[in-house]
FIZA-408649 format. One record per atom (N, C-alpha, C, O, CB): y, x, z. Coordinates in pm, whole numbers, padded with zeros to 5 digits, always signed. Last residue first. Glycine has a CB too. Layout:
<nodes>
YXZ;...
</nodes>
This chain:
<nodes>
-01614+01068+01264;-01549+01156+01164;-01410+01158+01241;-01315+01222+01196;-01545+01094+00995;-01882+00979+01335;-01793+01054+01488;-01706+01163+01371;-01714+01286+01371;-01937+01177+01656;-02043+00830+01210;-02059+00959+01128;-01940+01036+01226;-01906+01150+01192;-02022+00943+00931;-01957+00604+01356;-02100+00638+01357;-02077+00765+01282;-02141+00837+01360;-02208+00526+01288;-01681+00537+01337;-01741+00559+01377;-01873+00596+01453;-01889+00613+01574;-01702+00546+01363;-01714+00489+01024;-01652+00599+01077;-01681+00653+01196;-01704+00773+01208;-01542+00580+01080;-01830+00258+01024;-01937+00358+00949;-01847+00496+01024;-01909+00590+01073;-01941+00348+00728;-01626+00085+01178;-01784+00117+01191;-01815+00221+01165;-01836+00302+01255;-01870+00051+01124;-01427+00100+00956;-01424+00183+01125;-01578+00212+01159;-01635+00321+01166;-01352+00062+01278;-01592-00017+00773;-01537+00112+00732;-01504+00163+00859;-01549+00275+00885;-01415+00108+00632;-01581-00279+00917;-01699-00213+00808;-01699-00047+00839;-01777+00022+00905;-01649-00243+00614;-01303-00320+00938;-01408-00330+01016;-01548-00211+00997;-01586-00107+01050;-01444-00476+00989;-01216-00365+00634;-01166-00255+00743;-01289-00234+00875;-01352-00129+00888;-01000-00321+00820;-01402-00573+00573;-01381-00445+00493;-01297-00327+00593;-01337-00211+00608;-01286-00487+00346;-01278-00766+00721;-01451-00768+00758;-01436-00582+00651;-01482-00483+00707;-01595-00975+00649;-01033-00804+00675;-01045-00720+00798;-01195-00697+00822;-01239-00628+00915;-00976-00791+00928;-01056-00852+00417;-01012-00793+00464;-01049-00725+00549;-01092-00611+00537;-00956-00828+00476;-01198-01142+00438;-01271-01029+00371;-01162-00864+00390;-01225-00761+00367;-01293-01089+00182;-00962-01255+00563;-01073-01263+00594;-01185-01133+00561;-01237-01054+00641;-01097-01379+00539;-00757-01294+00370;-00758-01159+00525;-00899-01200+00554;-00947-01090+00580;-00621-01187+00708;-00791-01457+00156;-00792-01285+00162;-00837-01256+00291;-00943-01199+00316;-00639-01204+00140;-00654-01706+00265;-00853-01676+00278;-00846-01527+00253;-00902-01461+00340;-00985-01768+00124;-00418-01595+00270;-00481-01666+00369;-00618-01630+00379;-00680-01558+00458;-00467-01801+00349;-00392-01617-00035;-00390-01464+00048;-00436-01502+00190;-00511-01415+00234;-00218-01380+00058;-00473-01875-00113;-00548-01766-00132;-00523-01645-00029;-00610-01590+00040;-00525-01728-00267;-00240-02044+00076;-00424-02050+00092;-00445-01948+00036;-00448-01863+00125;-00525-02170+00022;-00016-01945-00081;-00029-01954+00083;-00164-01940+00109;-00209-01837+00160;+00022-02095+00152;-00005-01954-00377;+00075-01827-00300;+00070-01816-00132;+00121-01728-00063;+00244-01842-00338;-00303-02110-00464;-00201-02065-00465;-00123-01960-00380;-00190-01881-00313;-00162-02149-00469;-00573-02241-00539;-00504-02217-00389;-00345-02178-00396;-00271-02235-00315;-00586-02082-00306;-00707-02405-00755;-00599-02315-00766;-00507-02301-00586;-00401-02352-00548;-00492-02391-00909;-01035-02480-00790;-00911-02539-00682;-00802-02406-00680;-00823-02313-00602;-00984-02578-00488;-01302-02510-00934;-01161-02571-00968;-01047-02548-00916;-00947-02586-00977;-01157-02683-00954;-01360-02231-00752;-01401-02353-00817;-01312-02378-00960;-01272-02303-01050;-01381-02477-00707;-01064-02122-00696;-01189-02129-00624;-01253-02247-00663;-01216-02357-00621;-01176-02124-00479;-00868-01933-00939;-00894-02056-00868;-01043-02015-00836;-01118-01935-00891;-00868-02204-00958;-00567-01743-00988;-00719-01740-00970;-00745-01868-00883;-00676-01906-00788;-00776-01595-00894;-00288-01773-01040;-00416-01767-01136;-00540-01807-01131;-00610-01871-01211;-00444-01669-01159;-00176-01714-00832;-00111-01802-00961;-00207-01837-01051;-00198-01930-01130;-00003-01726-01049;-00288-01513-00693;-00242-01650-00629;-00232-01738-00735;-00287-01847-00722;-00103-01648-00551;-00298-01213-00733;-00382-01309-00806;-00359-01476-00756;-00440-01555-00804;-00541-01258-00781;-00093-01147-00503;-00105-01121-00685;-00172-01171-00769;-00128-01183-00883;-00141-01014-00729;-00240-01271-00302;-00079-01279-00318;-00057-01273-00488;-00020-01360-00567;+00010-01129-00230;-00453-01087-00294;-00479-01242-00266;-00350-01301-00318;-00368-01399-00390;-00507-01285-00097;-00341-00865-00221;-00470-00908-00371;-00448-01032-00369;-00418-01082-00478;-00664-00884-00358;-00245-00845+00011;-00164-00842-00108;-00238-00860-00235;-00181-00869-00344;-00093-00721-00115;-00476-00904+00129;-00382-01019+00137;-00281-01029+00053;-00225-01132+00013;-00326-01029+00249;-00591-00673+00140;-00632-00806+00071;-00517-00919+00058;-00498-01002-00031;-00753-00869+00153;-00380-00536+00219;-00420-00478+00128;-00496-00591+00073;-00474-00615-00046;-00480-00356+00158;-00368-00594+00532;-00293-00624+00455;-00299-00541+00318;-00202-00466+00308;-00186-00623+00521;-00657-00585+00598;-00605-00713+00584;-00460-00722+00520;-00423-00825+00465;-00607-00773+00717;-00652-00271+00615;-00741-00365+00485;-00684-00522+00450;-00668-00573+00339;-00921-00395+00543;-00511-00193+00819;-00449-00199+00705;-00536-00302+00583;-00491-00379+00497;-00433-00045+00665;-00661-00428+00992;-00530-00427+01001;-00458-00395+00897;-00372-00469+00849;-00497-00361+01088;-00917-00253+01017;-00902-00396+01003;-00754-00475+00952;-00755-00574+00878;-00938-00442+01140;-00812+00024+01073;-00832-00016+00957;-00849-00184+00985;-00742-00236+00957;-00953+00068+00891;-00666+00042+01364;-00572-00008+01236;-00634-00041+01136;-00577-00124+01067;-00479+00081+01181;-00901+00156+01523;-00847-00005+01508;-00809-00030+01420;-00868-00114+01353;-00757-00059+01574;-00998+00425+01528;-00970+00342+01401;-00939+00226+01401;-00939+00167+01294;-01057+00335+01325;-01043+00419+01847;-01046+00490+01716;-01069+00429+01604;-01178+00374+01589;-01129+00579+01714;-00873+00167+02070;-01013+00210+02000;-00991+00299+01876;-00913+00250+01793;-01099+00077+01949;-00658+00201+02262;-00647+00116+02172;-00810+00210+02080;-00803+00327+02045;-00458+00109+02096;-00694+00027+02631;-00734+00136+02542;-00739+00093+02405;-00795-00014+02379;-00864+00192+02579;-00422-00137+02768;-00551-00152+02752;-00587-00046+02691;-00483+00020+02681;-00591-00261+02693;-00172-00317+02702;-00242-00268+02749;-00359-00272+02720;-00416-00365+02663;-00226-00282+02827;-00018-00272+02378;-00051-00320+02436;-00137-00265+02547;-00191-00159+02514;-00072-00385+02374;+00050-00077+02112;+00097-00041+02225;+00108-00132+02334;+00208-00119+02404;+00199+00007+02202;-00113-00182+01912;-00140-00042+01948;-00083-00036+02093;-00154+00002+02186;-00069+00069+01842;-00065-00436+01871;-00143-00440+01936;-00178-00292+02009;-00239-00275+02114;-00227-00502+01864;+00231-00426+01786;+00189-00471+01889;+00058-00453+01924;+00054-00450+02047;+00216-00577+01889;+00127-00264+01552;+00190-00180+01607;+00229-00304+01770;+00254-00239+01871;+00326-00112+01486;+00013-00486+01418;-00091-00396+01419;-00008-00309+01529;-00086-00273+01617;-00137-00326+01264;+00159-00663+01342;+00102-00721+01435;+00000-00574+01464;-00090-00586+01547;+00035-00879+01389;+00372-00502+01214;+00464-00580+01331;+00306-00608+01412;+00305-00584+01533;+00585-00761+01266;+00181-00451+00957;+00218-00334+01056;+00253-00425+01176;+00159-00433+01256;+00354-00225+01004;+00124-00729+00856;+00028-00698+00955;+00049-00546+01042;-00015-00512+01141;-00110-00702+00875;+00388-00766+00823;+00324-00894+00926;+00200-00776+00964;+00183-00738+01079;+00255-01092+00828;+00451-00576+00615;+00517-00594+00721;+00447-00664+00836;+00454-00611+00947;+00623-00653+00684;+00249-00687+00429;+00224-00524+00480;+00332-00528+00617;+00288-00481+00722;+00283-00378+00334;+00327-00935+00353;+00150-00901+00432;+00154-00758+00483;+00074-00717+00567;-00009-00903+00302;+00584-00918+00259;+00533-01010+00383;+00410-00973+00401;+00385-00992+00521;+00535-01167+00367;+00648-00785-00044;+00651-00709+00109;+00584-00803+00265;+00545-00741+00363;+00843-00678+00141;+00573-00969-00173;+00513-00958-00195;+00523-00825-00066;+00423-00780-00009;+00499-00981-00324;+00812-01198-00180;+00661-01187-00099;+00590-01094-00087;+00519-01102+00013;+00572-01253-00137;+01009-01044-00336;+00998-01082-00228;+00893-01074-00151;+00868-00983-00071;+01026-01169-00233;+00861-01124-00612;+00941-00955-00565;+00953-00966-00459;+00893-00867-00417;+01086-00899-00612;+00807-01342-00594;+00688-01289-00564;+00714-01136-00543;+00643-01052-00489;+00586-01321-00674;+00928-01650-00514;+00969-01516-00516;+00892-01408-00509;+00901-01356-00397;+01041-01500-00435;+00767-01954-00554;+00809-01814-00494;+00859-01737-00573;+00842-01744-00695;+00715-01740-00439;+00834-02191-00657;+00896-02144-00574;+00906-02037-00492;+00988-02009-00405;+00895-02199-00534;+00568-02241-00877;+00692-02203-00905;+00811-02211-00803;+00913-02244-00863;+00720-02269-01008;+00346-02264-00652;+00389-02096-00701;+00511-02073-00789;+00566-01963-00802;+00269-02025-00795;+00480-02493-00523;+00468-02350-00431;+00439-02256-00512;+00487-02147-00482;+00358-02341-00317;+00448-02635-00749;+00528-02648-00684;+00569-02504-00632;+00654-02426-00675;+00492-02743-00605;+00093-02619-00765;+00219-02566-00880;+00365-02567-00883;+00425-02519-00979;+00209-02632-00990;+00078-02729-00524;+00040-02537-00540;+00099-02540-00632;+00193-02460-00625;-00117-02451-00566;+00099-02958-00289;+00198-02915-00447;+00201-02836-00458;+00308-02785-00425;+00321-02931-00485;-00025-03004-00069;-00156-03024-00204;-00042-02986-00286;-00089-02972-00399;-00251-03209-00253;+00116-02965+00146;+00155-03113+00079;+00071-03121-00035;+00078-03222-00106;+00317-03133+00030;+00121-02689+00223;+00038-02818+00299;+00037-02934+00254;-00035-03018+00308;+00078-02852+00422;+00238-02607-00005;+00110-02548+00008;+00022-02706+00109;-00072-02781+00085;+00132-02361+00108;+00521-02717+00043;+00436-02726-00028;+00288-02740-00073;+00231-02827-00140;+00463-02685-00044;+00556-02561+00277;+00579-02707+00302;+00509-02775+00200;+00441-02874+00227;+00727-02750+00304;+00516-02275+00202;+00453-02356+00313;+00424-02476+00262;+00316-02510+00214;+00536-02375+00434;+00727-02288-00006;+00617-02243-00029;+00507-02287+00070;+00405-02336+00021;+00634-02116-00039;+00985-02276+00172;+00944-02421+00100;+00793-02414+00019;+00741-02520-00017;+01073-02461-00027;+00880-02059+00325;+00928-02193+00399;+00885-02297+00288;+00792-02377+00296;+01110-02200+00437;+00958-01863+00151;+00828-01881+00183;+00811-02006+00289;+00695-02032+00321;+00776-01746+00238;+01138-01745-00060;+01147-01893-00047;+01021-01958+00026;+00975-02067-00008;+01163-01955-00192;+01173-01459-00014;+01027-01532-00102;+01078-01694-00108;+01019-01755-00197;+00835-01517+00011;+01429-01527+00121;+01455-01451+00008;+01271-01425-00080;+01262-01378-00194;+01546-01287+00077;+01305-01582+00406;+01447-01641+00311;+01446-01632+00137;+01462-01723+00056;+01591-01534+00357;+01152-01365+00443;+01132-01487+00423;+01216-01589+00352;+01185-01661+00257;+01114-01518+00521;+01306-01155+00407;+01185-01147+00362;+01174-01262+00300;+01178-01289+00180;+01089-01119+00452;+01485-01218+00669;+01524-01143+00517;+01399-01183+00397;+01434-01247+00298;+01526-00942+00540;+01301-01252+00870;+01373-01366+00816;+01422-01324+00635;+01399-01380+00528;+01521-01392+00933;+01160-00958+00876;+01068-01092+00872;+01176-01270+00816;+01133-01364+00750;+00997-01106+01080;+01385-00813+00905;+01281-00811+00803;+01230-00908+00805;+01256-00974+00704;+01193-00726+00803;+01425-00955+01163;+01512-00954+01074;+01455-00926+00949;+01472-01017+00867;+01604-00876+01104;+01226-00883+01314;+01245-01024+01292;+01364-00991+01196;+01347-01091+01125;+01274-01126+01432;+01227-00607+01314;+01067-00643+01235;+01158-00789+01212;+01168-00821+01093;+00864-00648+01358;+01511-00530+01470;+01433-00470+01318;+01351-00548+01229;+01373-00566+01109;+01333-00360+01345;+01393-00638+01766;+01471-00723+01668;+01452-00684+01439;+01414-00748+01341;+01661-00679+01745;+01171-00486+01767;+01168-00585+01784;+01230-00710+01664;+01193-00788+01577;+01214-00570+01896;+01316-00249+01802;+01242-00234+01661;+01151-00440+01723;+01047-00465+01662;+01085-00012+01643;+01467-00305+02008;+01528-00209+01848;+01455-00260+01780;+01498-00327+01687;+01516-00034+01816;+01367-00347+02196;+01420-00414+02168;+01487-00383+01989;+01533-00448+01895;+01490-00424+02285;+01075-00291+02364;+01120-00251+02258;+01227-00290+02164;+01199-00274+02045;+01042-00248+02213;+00997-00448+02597;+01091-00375+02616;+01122-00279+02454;+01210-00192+02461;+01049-00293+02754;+00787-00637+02498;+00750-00523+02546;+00875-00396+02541;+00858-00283+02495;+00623-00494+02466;+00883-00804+02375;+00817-00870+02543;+00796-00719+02560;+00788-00691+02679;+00635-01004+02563;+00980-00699+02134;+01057-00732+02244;+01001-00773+02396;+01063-00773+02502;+01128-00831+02195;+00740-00681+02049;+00769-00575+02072;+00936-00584+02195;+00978-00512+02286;+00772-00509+01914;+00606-00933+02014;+00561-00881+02118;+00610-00718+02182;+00571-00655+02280;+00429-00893+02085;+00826-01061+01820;+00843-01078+01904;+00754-01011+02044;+00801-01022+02157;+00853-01181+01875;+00774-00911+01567;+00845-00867+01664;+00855-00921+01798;+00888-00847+01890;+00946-00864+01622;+00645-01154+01420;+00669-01030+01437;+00804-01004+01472;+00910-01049+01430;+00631-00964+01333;+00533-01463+01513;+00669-01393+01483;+00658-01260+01468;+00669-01235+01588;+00770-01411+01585;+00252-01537+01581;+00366-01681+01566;+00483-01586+01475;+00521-01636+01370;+00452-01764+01768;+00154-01283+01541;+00081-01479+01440;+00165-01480+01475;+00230-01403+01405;-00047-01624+01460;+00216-01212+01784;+00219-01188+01633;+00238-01248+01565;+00349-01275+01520;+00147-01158+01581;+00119-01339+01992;+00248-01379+01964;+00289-01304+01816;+00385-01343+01749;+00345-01337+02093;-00199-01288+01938;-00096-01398+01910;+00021-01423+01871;+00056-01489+01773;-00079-01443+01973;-00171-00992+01959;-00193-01038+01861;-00153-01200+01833;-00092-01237+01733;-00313-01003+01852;-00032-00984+02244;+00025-00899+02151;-00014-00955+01986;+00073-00964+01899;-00034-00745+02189;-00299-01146+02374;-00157-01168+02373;-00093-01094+02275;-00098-01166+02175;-00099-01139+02496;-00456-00915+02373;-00522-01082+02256;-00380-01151+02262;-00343-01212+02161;-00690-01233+02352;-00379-00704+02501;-00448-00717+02330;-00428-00843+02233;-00405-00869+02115;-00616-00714+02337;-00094-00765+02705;-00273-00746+02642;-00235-00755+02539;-00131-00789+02483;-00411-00852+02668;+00209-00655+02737;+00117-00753+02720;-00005-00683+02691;-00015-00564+02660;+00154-00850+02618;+00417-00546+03022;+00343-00507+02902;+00237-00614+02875;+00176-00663+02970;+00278-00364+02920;
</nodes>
């Protein structure tokens, strides 16, 4: 069985893959298949390759945004449901950081095409990227206050 901070890494790299280190082989494989399906089918590879190459008007006319637009709620359940069943005690309300991040990230995703920082049109990779940030500080927040009012 993996830790916390393990379970959340190997996240980041793949969903599913901490559910397979963790004898879950069903829903392991399940999440990576969603996760290739997904991916394949946003064109989120050449959207990457893009994104890192400065070509955002490139990368937003290469997504698939009917597509993408399932990748932040999947990535962060696959990384949220590794971390639940990692060792260790999983804390009352963990998941909000988790659902919020994928709730910004789908803001971040929908407004990608449009909304610029400054001048600087981030597009379909950097904006929802910077999203999770304010995300999980908004889930966070909200466990907090939860747990202080012991709701």
């Amino acid at each position: 069985m993996t830790d916390k901070l393990e379970a959340i890494l190997w996240s980041i790299a793949l969903p599913g893959f901490v559910q397979i280190l963790n004898r879950k082989i069903i829903k392991g494989i399940f999440f990576i298949v969603l996760e290739f399906l997904i991916n394949v089918n946003s064109h989120l590879n050449i959207v990457i390759l893009y994104s890192f190459k400065g070509k955002i008007r490139e990368a937003i006319e290469a997504t698939n945004y009917q597509w993408l637009m399932f990748y932040p709620c999947l990535y962060m359940f696959a990384m949220w449901d590794a971390y639940k069943d990692a060792e260790g005690e999983t804390p009352r309300y963990s998941y909000l950081p988790f659902v919020f991040g994928a709730y910004f990230v789908t803001l971040g995703l929908v407004y990608s095409s449009s909304l610029k920082v400054g001048q600087i049109l981030l597009g379909p990779m950097w904006l929802p990227i910077m999203s999770l940030i304010p995300g999980l500080m908004v889930g966070s927040i909200i466990r907090g206050i939860l747990m202080r009012l012991k709701i």
